[in-house]
C-alpha positions in Angstrom: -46.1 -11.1 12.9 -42.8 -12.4 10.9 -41.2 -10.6 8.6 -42.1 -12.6 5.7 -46.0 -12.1 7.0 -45.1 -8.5 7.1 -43.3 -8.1 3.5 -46.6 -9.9 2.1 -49.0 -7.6 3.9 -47.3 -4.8 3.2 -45.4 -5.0 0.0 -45.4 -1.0 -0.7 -43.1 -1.0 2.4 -40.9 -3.1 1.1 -40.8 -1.8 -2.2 -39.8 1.5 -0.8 -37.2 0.1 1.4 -35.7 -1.7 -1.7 -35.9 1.5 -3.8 -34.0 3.4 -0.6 -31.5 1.2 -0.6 -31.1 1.3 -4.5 -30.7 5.3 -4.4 -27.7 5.4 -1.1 -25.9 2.6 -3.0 -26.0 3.8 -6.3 -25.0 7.0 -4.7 -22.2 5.3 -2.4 -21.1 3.5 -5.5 -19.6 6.9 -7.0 -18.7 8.3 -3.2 -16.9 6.2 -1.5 -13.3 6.4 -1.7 -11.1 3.5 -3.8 -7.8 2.6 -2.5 -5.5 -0.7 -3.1 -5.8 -2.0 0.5 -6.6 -0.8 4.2 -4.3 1.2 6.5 -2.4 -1.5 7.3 1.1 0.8 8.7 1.6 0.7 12.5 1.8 4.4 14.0 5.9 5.5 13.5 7.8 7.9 14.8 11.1 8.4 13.3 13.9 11.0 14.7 16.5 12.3 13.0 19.3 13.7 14.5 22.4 15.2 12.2 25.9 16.2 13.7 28.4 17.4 11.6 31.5 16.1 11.2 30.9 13.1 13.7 32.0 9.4 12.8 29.1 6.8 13.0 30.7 5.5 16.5 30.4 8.6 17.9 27.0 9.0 16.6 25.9 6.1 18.3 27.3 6.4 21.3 26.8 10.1 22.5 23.1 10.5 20.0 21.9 6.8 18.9 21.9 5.5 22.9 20.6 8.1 24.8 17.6 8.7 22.5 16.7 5.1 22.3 17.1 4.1 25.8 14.8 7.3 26.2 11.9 6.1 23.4 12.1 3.0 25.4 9.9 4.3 28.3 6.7 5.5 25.8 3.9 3.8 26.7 2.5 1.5 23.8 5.8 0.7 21.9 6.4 -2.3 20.0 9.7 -1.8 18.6 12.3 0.4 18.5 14.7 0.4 15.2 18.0 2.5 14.8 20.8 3.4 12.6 24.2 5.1 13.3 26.0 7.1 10.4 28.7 9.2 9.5 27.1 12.8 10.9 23.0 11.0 11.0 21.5 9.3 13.8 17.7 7.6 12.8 15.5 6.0 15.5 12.4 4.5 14.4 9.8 4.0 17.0 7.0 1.8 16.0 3.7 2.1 18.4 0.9 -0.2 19.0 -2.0 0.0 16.5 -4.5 1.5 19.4 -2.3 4.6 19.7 -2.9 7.3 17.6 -0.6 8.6 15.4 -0.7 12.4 17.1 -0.5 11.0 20.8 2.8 8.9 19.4 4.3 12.4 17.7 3.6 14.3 21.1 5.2 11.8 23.0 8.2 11.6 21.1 8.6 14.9 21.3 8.2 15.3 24.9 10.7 12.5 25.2 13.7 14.3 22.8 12.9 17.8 24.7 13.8 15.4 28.4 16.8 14.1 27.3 17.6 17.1 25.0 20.4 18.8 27.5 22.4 15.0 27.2 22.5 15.1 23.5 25.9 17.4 22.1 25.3 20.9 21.9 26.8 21.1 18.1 24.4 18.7 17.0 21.4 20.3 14.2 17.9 20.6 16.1 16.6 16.8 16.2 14.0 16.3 12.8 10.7 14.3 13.9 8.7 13.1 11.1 5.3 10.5 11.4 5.0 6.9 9.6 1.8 6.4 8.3 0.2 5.0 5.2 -0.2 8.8 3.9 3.7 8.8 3.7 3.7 7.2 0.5 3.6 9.2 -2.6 0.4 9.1 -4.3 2.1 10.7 -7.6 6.1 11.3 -8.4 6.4 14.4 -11.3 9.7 14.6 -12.7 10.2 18.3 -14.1 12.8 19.2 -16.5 13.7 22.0 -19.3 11.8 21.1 -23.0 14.6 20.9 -25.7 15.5 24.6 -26.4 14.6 26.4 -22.9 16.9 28.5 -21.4 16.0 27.3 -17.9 18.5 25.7 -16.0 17.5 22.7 -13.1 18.2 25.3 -10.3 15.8 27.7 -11.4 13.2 24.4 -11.8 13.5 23.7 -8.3 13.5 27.3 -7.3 9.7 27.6 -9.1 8.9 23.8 -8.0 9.5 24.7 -4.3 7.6 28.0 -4.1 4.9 29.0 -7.0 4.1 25.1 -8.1 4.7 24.1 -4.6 1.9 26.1 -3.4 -0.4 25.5 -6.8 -0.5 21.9 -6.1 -1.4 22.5 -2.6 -4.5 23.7 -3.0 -6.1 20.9 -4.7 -8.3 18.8 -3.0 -7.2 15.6 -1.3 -3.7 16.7 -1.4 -1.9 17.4 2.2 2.1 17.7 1.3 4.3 18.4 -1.4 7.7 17.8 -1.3 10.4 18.8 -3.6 13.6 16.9 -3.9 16.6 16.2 -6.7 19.7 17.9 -6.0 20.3 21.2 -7.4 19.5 23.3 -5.1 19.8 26.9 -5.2 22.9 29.1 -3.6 24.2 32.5 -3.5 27.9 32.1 -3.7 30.3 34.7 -2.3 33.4 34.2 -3.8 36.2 36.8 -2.3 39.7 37.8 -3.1 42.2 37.4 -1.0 44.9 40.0 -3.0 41.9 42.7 -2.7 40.9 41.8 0.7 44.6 42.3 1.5 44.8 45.8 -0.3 41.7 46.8 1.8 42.4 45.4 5.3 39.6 43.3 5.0 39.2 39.7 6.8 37.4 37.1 5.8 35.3 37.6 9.0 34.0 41.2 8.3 32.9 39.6 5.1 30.8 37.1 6.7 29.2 39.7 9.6 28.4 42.0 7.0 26.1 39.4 4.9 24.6 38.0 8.2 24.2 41.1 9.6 22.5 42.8 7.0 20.1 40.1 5.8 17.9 40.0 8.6 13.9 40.6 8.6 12.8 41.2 12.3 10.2 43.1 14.7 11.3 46.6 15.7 9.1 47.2 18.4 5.6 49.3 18.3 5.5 53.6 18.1 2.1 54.9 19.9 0.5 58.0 19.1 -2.8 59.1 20.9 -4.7 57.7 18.3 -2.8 54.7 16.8 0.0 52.7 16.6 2.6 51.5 14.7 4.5 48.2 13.8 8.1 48.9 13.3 9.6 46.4 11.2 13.3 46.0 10.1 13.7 44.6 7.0 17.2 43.9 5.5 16.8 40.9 3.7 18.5 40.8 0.1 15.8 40.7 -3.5 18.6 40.0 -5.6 22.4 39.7 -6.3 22.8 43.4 -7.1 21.9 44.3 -3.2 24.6 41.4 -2.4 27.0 43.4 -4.4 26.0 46.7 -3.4 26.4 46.1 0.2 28.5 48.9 2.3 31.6 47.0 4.3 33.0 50.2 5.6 33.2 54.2 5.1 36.7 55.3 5.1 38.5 58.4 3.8 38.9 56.2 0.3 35.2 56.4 -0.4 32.9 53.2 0.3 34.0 49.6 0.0 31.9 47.1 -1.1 31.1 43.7 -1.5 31.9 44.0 -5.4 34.8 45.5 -4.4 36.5 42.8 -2.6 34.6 39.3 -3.6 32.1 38.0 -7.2 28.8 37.6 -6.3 27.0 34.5 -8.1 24.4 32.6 -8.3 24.9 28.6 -7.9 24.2 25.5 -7.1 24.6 24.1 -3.3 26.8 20.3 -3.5 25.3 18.0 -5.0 24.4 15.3 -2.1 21.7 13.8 -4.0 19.9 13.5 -7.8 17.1 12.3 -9.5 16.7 11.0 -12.8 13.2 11.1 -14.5 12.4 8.5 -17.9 16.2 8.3 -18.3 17.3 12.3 -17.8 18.0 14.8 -15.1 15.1 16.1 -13.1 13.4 17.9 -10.4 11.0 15.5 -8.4 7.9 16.5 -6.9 6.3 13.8 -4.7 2.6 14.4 -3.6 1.2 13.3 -0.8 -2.3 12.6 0.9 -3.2 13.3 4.6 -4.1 10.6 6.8 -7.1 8.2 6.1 -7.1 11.0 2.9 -8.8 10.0 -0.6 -6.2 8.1 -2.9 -8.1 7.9 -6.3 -9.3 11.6 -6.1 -6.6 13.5 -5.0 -4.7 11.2 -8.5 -7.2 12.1 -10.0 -7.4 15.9 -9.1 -3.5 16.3 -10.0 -3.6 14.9 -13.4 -6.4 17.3 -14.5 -4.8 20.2 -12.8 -1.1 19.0 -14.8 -2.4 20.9 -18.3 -2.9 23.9 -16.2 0.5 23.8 -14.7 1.9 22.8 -18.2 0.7 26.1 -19.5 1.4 28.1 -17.0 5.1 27.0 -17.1 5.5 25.9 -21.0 9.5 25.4 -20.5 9.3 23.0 -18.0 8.2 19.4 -18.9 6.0 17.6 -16.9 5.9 14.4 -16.4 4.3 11.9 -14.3 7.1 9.1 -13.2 5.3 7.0 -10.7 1.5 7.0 -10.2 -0.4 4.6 -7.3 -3.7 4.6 -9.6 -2.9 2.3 -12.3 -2.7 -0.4 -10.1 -5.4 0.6 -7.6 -7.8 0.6 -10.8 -6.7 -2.9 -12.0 -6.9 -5.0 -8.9 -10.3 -3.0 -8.0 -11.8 -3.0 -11.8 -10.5 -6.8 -11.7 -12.7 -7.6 -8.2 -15.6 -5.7 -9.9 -15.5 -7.5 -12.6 -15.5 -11.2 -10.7 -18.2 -9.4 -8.7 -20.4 -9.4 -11.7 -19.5 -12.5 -13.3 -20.2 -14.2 -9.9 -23.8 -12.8 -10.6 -24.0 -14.1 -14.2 -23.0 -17.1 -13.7 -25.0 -17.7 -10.1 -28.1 -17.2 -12.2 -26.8 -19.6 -14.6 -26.7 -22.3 -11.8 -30.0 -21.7 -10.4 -31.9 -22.0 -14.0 -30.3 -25.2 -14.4 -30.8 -26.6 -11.2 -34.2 -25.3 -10.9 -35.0 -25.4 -14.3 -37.1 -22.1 -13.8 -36.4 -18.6 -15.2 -38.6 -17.0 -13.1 -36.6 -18.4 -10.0 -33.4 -17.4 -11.8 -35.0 -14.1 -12.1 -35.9 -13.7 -8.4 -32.6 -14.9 -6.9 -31.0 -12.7 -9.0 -32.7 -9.6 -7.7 -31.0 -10.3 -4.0 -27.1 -10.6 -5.7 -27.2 -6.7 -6.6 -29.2 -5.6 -3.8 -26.6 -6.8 -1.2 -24.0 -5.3 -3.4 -25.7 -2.1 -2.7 -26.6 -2.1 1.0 -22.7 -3.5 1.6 -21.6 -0.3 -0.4 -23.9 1.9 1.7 -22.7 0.6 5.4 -19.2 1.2 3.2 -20.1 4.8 2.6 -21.0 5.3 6.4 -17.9 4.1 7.9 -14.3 4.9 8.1 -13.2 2.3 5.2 -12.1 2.7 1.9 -13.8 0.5 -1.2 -10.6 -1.7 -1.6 -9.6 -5.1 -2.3 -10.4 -6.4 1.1 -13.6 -5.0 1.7 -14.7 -6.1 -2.2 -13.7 -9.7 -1.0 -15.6 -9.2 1.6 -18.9 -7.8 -0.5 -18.1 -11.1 -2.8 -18.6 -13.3 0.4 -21.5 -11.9 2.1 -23.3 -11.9 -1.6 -22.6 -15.3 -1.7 -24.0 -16.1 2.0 -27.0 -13.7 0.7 -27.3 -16.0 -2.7 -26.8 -19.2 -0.7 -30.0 -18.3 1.7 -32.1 -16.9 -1.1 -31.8 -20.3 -3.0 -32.6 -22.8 0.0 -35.9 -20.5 1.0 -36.9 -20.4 -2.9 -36.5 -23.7 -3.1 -38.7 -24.6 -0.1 -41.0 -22.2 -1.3 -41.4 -24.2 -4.8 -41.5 -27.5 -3.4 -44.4 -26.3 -0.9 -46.0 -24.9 -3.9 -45.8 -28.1 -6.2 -47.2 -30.6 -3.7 -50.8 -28.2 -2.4 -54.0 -30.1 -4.2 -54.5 -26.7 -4.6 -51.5 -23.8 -5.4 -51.3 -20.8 -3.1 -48.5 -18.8 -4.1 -49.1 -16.8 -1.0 -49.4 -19.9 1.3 -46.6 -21.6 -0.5 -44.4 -18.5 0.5 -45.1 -18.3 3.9 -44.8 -21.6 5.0 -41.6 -22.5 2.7 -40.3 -19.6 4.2 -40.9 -20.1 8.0 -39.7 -23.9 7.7 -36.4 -22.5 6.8 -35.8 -19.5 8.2 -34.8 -20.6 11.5 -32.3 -22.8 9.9 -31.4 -19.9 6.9 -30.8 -17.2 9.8 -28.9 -20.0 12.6 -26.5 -20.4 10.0 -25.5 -17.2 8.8 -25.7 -15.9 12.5 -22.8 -18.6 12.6 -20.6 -17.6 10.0 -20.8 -13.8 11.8 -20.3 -15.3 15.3 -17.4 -17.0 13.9 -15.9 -13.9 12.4 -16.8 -11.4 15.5 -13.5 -12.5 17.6 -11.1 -11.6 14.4 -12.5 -8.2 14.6 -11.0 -7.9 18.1 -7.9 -9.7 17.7 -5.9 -6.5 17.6 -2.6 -5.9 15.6 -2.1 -6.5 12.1 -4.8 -9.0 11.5 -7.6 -6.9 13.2 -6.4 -4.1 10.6 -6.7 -5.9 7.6 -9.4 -8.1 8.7 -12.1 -5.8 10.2 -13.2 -4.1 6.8 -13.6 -7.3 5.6 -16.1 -8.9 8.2 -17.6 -5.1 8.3 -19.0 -6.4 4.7 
């Protein structure tokens, strides 16, 4: 028995199949994720290495060098990118698209930590950071004091970087925040040199009095026959008075402090960097997704979690400065919207050619249905509902389209030349004359298409979710 023989036999089946399909689509229609395109980024490592003071020749020859020739040896590299600069050395380490990202990271590290006795000991604990598609900011805030506030950009970045910081970080779909902008707060120690000299004081017993005293650090454990106890040493400074208040030395004067020999202040550390936000100063917050992470939602999570964060903080202005959804909703709004004029207009073409509403009807009926059971196999795997895959949905509609009209067709002309019509006969014999042909065809097209899914690289990337569809 065929499957048309089946469908006709048992049309309750097939109803319920159709019905199925109708519920997981409509459903995958709402779930799957959107996103502009696929993860397209090649795995990246990138290593940063900072040495003070050092000239960009010296950079490269003693940091630059050694790690590359080092990265070299990882297995599945493609490319290996570097820059030498005053005090910064950056190696960019681009793998194969079949490693994954967290077997690239360990191996990176594993190579820095082999060649990490070679490398200058003055040099700032090498910074390894991943490349991936997530690394782009889904949403750039630019915060700033509203006309009138008292607060200054320091304090902004000091309440960006810890309480909104860790608010934002709790919503759903987002895996990073970081703060950036300049401005960042420092205590300054400013001392005097005609008091330290009154005092006998040096510059040094200054500096081991701070470091010594603000420290936070494990004691050791007391036992008793019962319990025990942590002992914890905690030193560090809450506030500028403790700064000031701090003992240098007892002598037969009395106590010398801090205050006494130095102004304690708070301040700003130099300004390496700055952001500007709609045309003013600002504090910039960029949010980030994690990896193969929801791009729409997480947006979309943020912005209705902003009116919060405005009233929580109502001297601080919020606002949004660059945002990934307006043109994720266009282009995939815009393919929606050809998907559905593709469907208008397709049962335009089949009235007029067949001159038959009923037909139109019919054929019609398969355009949405495919649209569906793409979505669902969507849902189900690890793509995104993009501009690739919809081009994809547009084209396997059409194959679907293409099929449905040559079998209805057939079926009509079978049925127009019996003596005596059999809609049911007309049906099964229009449709096995062409189903061998319908099906050898398609089959074709997906043959064709099967070899680009395992091309590997940058087209197998971009063009699997595509023939997925």
């Amino acid at each position: 028995m065929n499957i048309t023989a089946f469908s006709m036999k048992n049309p309750y089946v097939v109803i319920a199949l159709v019905l199925v399909v109708v519920a997981l689509g409509a459903f995958a229609f709402f779930k799957t994720p959107t996103d502009l395109f696929p993860n397209t980024v090649p795995p990246q490592v990138v290593v940063i290495t900072v040495r003070p003071g050092s000239d960009a020749a010296d950079v490269a020859d003693k940091i630059t060098q050694i790690i590359e020739k080092e990265l070299n040896t990882l297995s599945g590299l493609t490319k290996v990118v570097s820059t030498s600069r005053d005090e910064v050395s950056s190696v960019n380490a681009e793998f194969d698209f079949s490693k994954p990202i967290g077997e690239a990271v360990l191996d990176v590290q594993n190579a820095i930590g082999r060649v990490r006795a070679q490398l200058p000991r003055d040099i700032l604990e090498p910074r390894i950071y991943r490349i991936t598609d997530a690394t782009r900011p889904l949403v750039t805030l630019a915060l700033s004091p509203k006309p009138g506030s008292t607060k200054t950009l320091a304090e902004i970045r000091l309440l960006a970087e810890n309480q909104i910081q860790d608010e934002i970080l709790t919503l759903p779909g987002v895996a990073d925040v970081d703060v950036f902008g300049g401005h960042q707060p420092e205590v300054k120690v400013r001392v005097d040199r005609d008091r330290m000299a009154a005092n006998g004081v040096s510059i040094g017993e200054v500096a081991a009095a701070l470091a010594k005293q603000n420290v936070s650090a494990p004691a050791g454990t007391i036992y008793s026959q019962q319990k025990e106890y942590l002992v914890k040493t905690t030193g560090e400074f809450a506030n500028l008075q403790q700064i000031r208040d701090l003992p240098l030395r007892n002598s037969n004067q009395g106590l010398l402090r801090i205050s006494d020999v130095a102004q304690v202040s708070l301040g700003e550390v130099e300004q390496r960097s700055l952001y500007h936000g709609n045309g003013k100063p600002a504090i910039a917050i960029n949010v980030l997704r994690p990896d193969n992470g929801p791009t729409v939602s997480a947006i979309q999570s943020l912005k209705g979690f902003l009116p919060q964060l405005a009233a929580q903080h109502p001297d601080i202005q919020f606002e949004i400065t660059d945002d990934q959804q307006p043109l994720i909703d266009l282009n995939v709004n815009g393919m929606r919207g050809s998907l559905w004029q593709a469907v208008v207009l397709t049962v335009l073409v089949i009235f007029v050619f067949l001159a038959d509403m009923r037909a139109a009807v019919v054929v019609s009926v398969s355009i949405p249905l495919a649209f569906l059971a793409s979505l669902v196999v969507l849902w189900f795997s690890p793509y995104t509902l993009n501009m690739v895959t919809l081009s994809g949905m547009i084209i396997s509609v059409g194959m679907v389209v293409d099929a449905s009209i040559v079998v209805l067709e057939n079926i009509y002309r079978h049925y127009r030349q019996m003596k005596h019509p059999d809609a049911a006969l007309a049906a099964r014999e229009g449709t096995s004359e062409v189903a061998m042909a319908v099906t050898a065809g398609m089959l074709t097209t997906v043959i064709v298409l099967i070899p680009v899914m395992f091309s590997g690289g940058y087209s197998q990337q971009t063009m699997r979710p595509l023939n997925l569809m």
